[in-house]
C-alpha positions in Angstrom: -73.8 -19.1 22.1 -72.3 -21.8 24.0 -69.4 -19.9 24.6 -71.4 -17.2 25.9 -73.5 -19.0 28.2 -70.1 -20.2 29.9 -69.1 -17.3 30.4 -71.9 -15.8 31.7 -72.0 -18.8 33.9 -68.3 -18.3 35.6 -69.2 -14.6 35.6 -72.1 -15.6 38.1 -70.4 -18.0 40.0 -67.2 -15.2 40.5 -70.2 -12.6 41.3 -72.0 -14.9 43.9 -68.3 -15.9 45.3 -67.2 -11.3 45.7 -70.5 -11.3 47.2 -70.0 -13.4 50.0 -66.7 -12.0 50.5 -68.4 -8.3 50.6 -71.1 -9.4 53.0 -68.3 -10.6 55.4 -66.4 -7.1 54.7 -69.5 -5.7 55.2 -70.9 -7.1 58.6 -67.2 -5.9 59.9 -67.9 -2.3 58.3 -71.2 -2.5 60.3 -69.6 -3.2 63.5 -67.4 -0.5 62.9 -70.0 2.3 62.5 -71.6 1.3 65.4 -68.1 1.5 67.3 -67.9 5.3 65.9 -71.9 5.9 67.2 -71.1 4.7 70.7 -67.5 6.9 70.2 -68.9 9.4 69.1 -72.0 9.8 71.8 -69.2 8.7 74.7 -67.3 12.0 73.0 -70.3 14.4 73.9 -70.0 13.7 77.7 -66.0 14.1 77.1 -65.4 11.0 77.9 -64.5 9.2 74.1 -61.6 11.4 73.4 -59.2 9.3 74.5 -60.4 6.2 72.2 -60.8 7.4 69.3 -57.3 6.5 67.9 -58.4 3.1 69.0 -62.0 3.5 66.8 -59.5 4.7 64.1 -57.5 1.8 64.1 -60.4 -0.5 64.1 -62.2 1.4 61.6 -58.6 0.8 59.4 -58.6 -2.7 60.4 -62.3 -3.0 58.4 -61.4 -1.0 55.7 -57.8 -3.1 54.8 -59.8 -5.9 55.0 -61.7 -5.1 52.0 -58.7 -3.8 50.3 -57.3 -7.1 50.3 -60.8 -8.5 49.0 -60.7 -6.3 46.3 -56.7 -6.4 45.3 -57.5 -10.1 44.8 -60.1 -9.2 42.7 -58.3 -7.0 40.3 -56.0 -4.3 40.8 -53.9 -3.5 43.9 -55.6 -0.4 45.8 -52.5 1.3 48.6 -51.9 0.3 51.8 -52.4 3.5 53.5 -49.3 4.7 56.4 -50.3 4.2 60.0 -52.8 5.6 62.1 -51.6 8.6 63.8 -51.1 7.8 67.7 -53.0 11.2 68.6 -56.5 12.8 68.6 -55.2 16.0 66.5 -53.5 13.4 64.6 -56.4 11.6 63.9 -58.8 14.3 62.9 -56.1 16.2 60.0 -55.9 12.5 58.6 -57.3 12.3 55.2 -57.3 8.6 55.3 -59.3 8.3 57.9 -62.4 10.6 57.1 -62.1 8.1 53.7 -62.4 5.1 55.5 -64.9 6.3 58.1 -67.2 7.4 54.5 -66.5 4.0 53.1 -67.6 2.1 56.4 -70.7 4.2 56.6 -71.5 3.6 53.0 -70.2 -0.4 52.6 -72.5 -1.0 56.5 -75.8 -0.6 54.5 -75.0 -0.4 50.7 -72.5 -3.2 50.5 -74.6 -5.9 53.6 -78.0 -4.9 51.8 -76.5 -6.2 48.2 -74.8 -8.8 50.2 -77.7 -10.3 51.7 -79.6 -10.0 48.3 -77.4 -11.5 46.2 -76.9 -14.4 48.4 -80.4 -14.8 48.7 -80.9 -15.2 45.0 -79.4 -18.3 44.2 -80.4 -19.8 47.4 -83.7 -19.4 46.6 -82.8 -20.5 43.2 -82.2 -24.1 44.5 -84.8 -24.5 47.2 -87.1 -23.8 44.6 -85.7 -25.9 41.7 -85.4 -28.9 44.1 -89.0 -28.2 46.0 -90.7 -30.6 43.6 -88.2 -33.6 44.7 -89.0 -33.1 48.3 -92.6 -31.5 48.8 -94.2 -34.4 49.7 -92.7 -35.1 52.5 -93.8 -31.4 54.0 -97.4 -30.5 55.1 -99.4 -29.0 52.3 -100.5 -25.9 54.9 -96.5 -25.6 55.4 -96.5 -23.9 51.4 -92.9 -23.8 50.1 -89.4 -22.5 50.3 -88.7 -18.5 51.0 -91.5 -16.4 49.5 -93.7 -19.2 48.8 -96.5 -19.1 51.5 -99.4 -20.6 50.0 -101.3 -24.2 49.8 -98.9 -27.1 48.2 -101.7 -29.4 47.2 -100.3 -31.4 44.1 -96.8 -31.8 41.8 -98.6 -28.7 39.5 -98.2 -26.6 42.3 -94.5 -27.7 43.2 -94.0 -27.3 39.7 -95.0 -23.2 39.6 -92.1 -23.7 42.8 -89.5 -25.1 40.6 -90.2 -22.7 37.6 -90.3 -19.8 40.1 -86.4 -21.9 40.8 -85.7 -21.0 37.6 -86.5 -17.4 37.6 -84.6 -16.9 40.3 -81.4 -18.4 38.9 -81.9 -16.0 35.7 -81.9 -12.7 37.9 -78.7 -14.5 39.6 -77.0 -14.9 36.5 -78.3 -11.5 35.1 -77.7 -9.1 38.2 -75.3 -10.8 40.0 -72.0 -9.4 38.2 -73.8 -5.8 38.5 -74.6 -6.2 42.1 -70.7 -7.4 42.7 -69.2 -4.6 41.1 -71.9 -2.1 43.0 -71.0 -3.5 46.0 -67.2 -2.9 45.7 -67.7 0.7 44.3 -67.6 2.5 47.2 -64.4 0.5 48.0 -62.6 1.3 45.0 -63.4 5.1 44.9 -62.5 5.8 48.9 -60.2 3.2 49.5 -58.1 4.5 47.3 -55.3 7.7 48.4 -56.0 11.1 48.3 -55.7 12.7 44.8 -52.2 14.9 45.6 -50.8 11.6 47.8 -51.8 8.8 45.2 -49.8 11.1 42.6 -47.0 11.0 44.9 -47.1 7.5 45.4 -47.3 6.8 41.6 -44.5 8.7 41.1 -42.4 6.2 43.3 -44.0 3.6 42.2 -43.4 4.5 38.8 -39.7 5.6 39.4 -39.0 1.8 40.9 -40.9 -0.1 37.8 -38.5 1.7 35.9 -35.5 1.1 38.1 -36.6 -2.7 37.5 -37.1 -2.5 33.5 -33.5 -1.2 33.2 -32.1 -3.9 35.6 -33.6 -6.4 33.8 -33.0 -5.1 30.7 -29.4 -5.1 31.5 -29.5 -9.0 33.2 -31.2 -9.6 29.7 -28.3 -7.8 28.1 -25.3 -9.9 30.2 -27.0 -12.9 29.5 -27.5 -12.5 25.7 -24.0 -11.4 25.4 -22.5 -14.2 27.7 -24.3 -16.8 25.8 -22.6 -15.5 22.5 -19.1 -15.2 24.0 -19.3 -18.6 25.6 -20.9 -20.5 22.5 -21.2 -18.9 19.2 -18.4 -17.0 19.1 -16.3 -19.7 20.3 -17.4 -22.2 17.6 -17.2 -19.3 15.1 -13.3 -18.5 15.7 -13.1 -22.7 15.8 -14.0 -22.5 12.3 -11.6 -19.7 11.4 -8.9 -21.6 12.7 -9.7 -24.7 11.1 -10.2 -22.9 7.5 -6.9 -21.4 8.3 -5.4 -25.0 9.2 -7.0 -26.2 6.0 -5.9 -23.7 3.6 -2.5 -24.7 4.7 -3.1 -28.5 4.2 -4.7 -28.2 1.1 -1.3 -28.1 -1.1 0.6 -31.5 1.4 -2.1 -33.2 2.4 -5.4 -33.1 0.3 -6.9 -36.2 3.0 -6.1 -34.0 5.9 -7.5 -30.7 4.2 -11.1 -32.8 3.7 -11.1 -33.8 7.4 -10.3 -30.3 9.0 -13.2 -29.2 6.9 -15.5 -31.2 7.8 -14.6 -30.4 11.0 -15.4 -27.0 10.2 -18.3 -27.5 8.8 -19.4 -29.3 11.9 -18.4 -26.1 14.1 -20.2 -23.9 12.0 -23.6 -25.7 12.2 -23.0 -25.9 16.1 -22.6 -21.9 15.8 -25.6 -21.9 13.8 -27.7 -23.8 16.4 -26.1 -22.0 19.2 -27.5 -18.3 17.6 -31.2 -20.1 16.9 -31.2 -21.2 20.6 -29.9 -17.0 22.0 -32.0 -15.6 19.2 -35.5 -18.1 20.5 -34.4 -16.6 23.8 -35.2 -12.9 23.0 -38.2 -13.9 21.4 -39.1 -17.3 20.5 -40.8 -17.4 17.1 -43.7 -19.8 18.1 -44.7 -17.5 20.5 -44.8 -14.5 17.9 -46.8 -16.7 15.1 -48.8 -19.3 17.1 -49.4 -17.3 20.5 -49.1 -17.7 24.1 -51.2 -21.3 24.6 -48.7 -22.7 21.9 -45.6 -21.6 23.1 -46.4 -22.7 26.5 -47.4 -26.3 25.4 -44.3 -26.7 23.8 -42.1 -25.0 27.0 -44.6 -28.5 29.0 -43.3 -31.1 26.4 -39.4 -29.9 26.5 -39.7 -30.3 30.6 -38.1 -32.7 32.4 -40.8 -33.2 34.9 -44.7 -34.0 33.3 -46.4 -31.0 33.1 -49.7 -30.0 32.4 -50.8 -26.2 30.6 -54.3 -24.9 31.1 -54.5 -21.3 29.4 -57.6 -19.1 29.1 -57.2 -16.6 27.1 -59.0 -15.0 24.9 -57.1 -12.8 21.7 -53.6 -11.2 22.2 -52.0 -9.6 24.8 -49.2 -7.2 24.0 -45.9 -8.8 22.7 -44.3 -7.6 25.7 -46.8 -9.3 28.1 -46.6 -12.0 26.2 -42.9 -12.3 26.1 -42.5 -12.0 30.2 -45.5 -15.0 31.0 -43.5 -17.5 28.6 -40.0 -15.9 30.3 -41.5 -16.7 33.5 -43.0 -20.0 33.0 -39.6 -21.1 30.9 -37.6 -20.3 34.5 -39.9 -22.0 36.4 -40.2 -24.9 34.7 -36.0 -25.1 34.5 -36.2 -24.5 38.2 -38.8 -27.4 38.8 -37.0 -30.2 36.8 -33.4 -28.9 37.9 -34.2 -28.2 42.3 -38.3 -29.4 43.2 -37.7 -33.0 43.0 -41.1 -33.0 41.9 -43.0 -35.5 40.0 -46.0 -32.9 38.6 -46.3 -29.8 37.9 -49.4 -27.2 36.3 -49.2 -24.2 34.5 -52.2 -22.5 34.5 -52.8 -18.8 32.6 -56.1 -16.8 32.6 -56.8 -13.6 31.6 -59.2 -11.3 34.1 -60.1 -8.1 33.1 -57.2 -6.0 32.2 -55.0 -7.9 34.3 -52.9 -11.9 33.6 -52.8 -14.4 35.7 -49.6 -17.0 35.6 -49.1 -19.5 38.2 -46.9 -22.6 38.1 -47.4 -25.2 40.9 -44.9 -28.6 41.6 -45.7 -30.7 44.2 -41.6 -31.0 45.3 -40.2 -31.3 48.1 -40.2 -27.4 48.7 -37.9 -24.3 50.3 -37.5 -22.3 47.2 -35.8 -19.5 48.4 -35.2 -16.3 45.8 -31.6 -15.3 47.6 -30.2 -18.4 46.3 -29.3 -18.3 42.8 -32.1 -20.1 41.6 -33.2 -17.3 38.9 -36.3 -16.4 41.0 -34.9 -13.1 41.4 -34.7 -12.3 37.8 -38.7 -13.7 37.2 -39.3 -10.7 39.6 -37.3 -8.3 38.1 -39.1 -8.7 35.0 -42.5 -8.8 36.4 -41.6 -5.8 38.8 -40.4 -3.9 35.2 -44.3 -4.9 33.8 -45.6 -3.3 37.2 -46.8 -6.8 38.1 -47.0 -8.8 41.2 -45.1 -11.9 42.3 -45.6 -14.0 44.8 -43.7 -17.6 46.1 -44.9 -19.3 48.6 -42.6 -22.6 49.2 -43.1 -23.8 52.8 -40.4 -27.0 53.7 -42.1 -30.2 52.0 -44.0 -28.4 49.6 -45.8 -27.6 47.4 -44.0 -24.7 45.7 -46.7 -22.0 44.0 -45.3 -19.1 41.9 -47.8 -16.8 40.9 -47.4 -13.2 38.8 -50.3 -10.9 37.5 -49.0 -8.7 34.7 -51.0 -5.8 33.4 -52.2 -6.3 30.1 -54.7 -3.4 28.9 -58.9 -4.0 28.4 
């Protein structure tokens, strides 16, 4: 239960949060639509022709607005191409009449839920907190919001704050609902027409795949470089010294003992060498204690102190699971061997279908991915999940990686 009640807590908190952001999105969408009205009357006199590639643009502007709004959210929605430069142009563009619907729709739908679920907990407080304050206000003045009637004792503050408290359950009740209603229309017109958004998964589909098989090959080179340059150098160091033995064995019995040992000393490097390429493909703690153990122990083998916040509840696939501790492994070599950093945070949470890794230093900065640093290869292996990645490292710090990796409902 207590579990629960968190989560239905943060779910709130998220909900108020999107619909803040959607009333913003919204009183944009509004002054849009009233651009098209004035367009569209100033068109009747043949005089608006000539602007309304300009009303098209700002009526895009709006409507990319709220795709970034909601690609934070969850998924990514397309970035559409751009507006066509001309009236005939403008009026074949199916893009366009989708974004004109969703301004229409997101003026009134999206600012009336807006308003109201702002209103909510705003209430919620005035009212909780009216019996701390009411005696300092005229008992004519009634209370907070709806309240317009008599104050004349704490009872009647007290019907105030319980009123507080009804108003905070219908926030934590409704609000997730009226967030996800509010960014309906969004997600089904913002996104590409049906025969264009099939082309464009195509490609997008044809590149994720370009990126799983050149990251399965960098996997490949590396596994195979780190046997040629370790274990099967120790290995044909112990074939050579059993060969050296066997030949010392019948002069020199003392000399026989010492080249084995020797030997045997090789072989248990070769040994540890194999454990260390094989914990590289998959490392066992993460297959049979999970993400949030293998990540804690990834914190305590780094060089810089490092703290691991993960939030997730159950299993993601092995795959998934496999690329966030590939990702935070790199970052965390990069940190301690290029930040100069004295901190760093790992933090992992789980929204939805989607992951969310992000590893933060506070070094000195300029991570650049053309260098060698083995950034690229983090985004080859998120771009073969069809995840996103994103670095921002301004001069001076800090450095912030994050990746979002699909992982299913």
């Amino acid at each position: 239960m207590r579990q629960y009640l968190r989560d239905r807590v943060r779910m709130s908190v998220d909900a108020v949060e999107h619909l803040f952001g959607g009333l913003g999105t919204s009183i944009l969408a509004l002054a849009a639509v009233l651009m098209l009205l004035l367009v569209g009357l100033a068109c009747l006199v043949g005089v608006g022709l000539r602007v309304v590639p300009s009303a098209a643009k700002a009526v895009r502007s709006t409507a990319n607005r709220e795709r970034t709004r909601l690609s934070s959210w969850a998924r990514d929605l397309p970035v559409p191409p751009p507006v066509p430069a001309d009236l005939p142009g403008v009026l074949r563009d199916r893009w366009i009449r989708r974004e004109c619907a969703f301004v229409a729709v997101h003026a009134t739908i999206g600012f009336g839920l807006g308003v109201l679920g702002l209103t909510m907990p705003i209430s919620a407080v005035q009212n909780l907190l009216f019996p701390l304050y009411f005696w300092f206000l005229p008992p004519e003045l009634g209370g907070p919001g709806f309240v317009n009637w008599r104050i004349d004792g704490l009872p009647d503050a007290l019907v105030v704050g319980l009123m507080g408290v009804g108003w905070l359950a219908a926030t934590v009740a409704l609000g997730p609902t009226m967030a996800h209603l509010q960014s309906l229309p969004g997600r089904r017109l913002l996104t590409s027409p049906r025969d264009v958004d099939t082309s464009l998964r195509i490609a997008e589909l044809t590149a994720t795949r370009a990126a799983a098989l050149d990251a399965h090959a960098v996997e490949l080179r590396r596994i195979e470089r780190s046997l040629h340059d370790g274990a099967q150098n120790r290995l044909v160091a112990v074939t050579v010294l059993l060969g050296a033995a066997r030949r010392a064995l019948a002069r020199d019995p003392a000399r026989a003992e010492e080249i084995l040992d020797r030997a045997h000393e090789s072989a248990e490097l070769a040994l540890a060498e194999l454990r260390t390429v094989v914990r590289g493909i998959l490392p066992p703690v993460l297959d049979d204690r999970g993400l949030t153990a293998a990540l804690d122990g990834l914190a305590a083998g780094c060089g810089v102190p490092c703290t691991v916040d993960v939030d997730v509840r159950g299993r993601c696939a092995a795959s998934v699971e496999a690329t966030a501790y590939f990702v935070v492994a790199e970052a965390l070599t990069n940190v301690a061997r290029h930040s100069g950093a004295g901190t760093a945070a790992v933090t992992v949470h789980r929204n939805a279908d989607r992951l969310h890794v992000s590893v933060v230093d506070d070094g000195r900065g300029g991570a650049d991915e053309g260098n060698g640093s083995g950034i690229g290869g983090i985004r080859r292996r998120v771009d073969a999940h069809d995840g996103r990645f994103t670095l921002t490292s301004p001069p001076g710090g800090p450095t912030t990686l994050l990746v979002e990796l699909p992982c299913g409902s």
